[in-house]
LUMPA-303384 format. One record per residue (C-alpha): x negated, y, z; residue in one letter. Coordinates in nm, 4 decimals. Example, Ala and Ser with C-alpha at 12.3 -4.5 7.8 and 13.67 -1.06 7.14 Angstrom:
LUMPA-303384
u -1.2300, v -0.4500, w 0.7800, residu A
u -1.3670, v -0.1060, w 0.7140, residu S
end
This chain:
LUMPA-303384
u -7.3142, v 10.0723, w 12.8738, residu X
u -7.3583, v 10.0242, w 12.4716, residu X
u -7.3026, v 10.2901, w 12.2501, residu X
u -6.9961, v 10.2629, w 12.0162, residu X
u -7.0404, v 10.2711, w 11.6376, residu X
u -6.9417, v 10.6403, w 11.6941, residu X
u -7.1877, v 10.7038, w 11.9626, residu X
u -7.4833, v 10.5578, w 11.7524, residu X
u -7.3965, v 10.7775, w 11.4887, residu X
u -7.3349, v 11.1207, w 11.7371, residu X
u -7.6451, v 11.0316, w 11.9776, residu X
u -7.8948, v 10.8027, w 11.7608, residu X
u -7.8647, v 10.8318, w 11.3645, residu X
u -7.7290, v 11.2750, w 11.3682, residu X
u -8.0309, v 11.3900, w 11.5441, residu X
u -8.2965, v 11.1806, w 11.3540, residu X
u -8.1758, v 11.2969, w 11.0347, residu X
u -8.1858, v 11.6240, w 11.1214, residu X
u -8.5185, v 11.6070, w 11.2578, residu X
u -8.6160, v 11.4613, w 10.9429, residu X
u -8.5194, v 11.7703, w 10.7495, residu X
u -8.1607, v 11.6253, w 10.6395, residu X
u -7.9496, v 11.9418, w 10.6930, residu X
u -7.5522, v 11.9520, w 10.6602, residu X
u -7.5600, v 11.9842, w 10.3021, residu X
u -7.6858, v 11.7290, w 10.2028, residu X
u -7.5349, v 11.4999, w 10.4490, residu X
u -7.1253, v 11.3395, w 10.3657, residu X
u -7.0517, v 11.1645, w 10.6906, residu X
u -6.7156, v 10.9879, w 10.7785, residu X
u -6.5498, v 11.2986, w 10.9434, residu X
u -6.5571, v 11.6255, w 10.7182, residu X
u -6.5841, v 11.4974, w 10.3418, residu X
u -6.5487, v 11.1642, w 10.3263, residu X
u -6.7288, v 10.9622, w 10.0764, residu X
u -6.5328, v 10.6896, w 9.9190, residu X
u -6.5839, v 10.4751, w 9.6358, residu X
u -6.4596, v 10.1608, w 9.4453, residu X
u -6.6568, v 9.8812, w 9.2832, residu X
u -6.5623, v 9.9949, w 8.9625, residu X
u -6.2932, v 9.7474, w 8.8692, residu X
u -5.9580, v 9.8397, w 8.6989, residu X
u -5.6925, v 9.6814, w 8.8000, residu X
u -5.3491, v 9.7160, w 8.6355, residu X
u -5.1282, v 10.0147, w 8.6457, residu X
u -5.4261, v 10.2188, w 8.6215, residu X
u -5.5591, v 10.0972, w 8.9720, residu X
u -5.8996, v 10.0557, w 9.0807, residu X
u -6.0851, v 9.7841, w 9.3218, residu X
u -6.1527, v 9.8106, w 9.7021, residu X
u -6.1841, v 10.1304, w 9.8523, residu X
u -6.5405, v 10.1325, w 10.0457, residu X
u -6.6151, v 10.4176, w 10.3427, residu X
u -6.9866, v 10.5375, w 10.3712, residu X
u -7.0961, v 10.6125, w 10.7096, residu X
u -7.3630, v 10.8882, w 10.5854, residu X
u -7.4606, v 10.9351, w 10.1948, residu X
u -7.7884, v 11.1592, w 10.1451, residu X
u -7.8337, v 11.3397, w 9.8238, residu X
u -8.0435, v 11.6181, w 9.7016, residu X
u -7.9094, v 11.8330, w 9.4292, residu X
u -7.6201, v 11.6269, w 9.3158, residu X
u -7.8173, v 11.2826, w 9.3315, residu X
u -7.7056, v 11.0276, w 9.5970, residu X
u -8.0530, v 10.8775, w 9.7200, residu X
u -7.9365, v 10.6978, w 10.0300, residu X
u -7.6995, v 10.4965, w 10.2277, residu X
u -7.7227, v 10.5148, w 10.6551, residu X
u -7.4943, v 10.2277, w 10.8196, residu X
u -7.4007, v 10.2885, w 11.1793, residu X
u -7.3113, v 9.9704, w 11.4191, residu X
u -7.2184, v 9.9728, w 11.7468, residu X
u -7.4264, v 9.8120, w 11.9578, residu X
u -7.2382, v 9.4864, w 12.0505, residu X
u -7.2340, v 9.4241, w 11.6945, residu X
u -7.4940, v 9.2304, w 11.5168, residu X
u -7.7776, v 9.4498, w 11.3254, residu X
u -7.8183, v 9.2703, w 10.9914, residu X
u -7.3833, v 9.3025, w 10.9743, residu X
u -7.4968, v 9.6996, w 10.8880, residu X
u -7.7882, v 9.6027, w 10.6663, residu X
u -7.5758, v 9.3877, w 10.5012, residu X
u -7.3093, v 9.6276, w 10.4313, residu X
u -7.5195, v 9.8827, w 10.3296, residu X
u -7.7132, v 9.7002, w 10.0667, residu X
u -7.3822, v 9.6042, w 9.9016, residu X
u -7.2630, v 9.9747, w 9.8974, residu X
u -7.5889, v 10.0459, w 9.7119, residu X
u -7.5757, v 9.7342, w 9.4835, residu X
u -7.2361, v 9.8893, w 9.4278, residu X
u -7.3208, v 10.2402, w 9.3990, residu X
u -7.6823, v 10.1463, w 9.1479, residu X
u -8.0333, v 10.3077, w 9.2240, residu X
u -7.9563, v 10.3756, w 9.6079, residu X
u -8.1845, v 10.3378, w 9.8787, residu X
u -8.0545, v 10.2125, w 10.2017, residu X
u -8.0779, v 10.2352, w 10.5551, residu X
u -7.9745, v 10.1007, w 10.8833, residu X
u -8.0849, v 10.2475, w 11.2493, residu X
u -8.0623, v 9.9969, w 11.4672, residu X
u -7.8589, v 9.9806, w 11.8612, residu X
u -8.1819, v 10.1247, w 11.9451, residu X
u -8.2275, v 10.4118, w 11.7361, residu X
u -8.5143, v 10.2635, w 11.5708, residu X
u -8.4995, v 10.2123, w 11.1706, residu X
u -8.4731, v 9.8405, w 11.0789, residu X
end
């Protein structure tokens, strides 16, 4: 059985952060707050670009330092690095991350 994008996230990718010290606070995940942002553009009538979801954004003290991308495990792994080093090239001076089907940072 392969974990779903939302079972890497609940079972794999939760846990480790917490482990690593990454409590609640400083932790916007897709349910709760959810973290969107654009790329920026305006658009007319006072529009903006693309709307883009975060799986998890880490900051400390008002600072975003990182992007985590959760896959399911039928997809392929680089599809999440991918995506998560454009939200960062989007977002500017952003680390990224991406836990692989196997829990194990890529």
């Amino acid at each position: 059985m392969s974990y779903s994008e939302a079972d890497t996230k609940a079972k794999l990718i939760t846990p480790q952060l917490k482990k690593s010290g990454w409590t609640e606070f400083h932790i916007t995940r897709e349910h709760g707050f959810k973290y969107f942002f654009t790329d920026g553009r305006k658009l007319p009538a006072n529009k903006r670009g693309k709307r883009y979801l975060v799986d998890y954004l880490l900051s400390y003290k008002n600072v975003n330092l990182g992007i985590v991308e959760a896959k399911s495990e039928d997809k392929d792994p680089l599809d999440g690095l991918q995506q998560a080093i454009a939200y960062a090239e989007k977002l500017i001076n952003i680390e990224t991350y991406y836990v692989g089907e196997d829990g194990r940072p890529l």
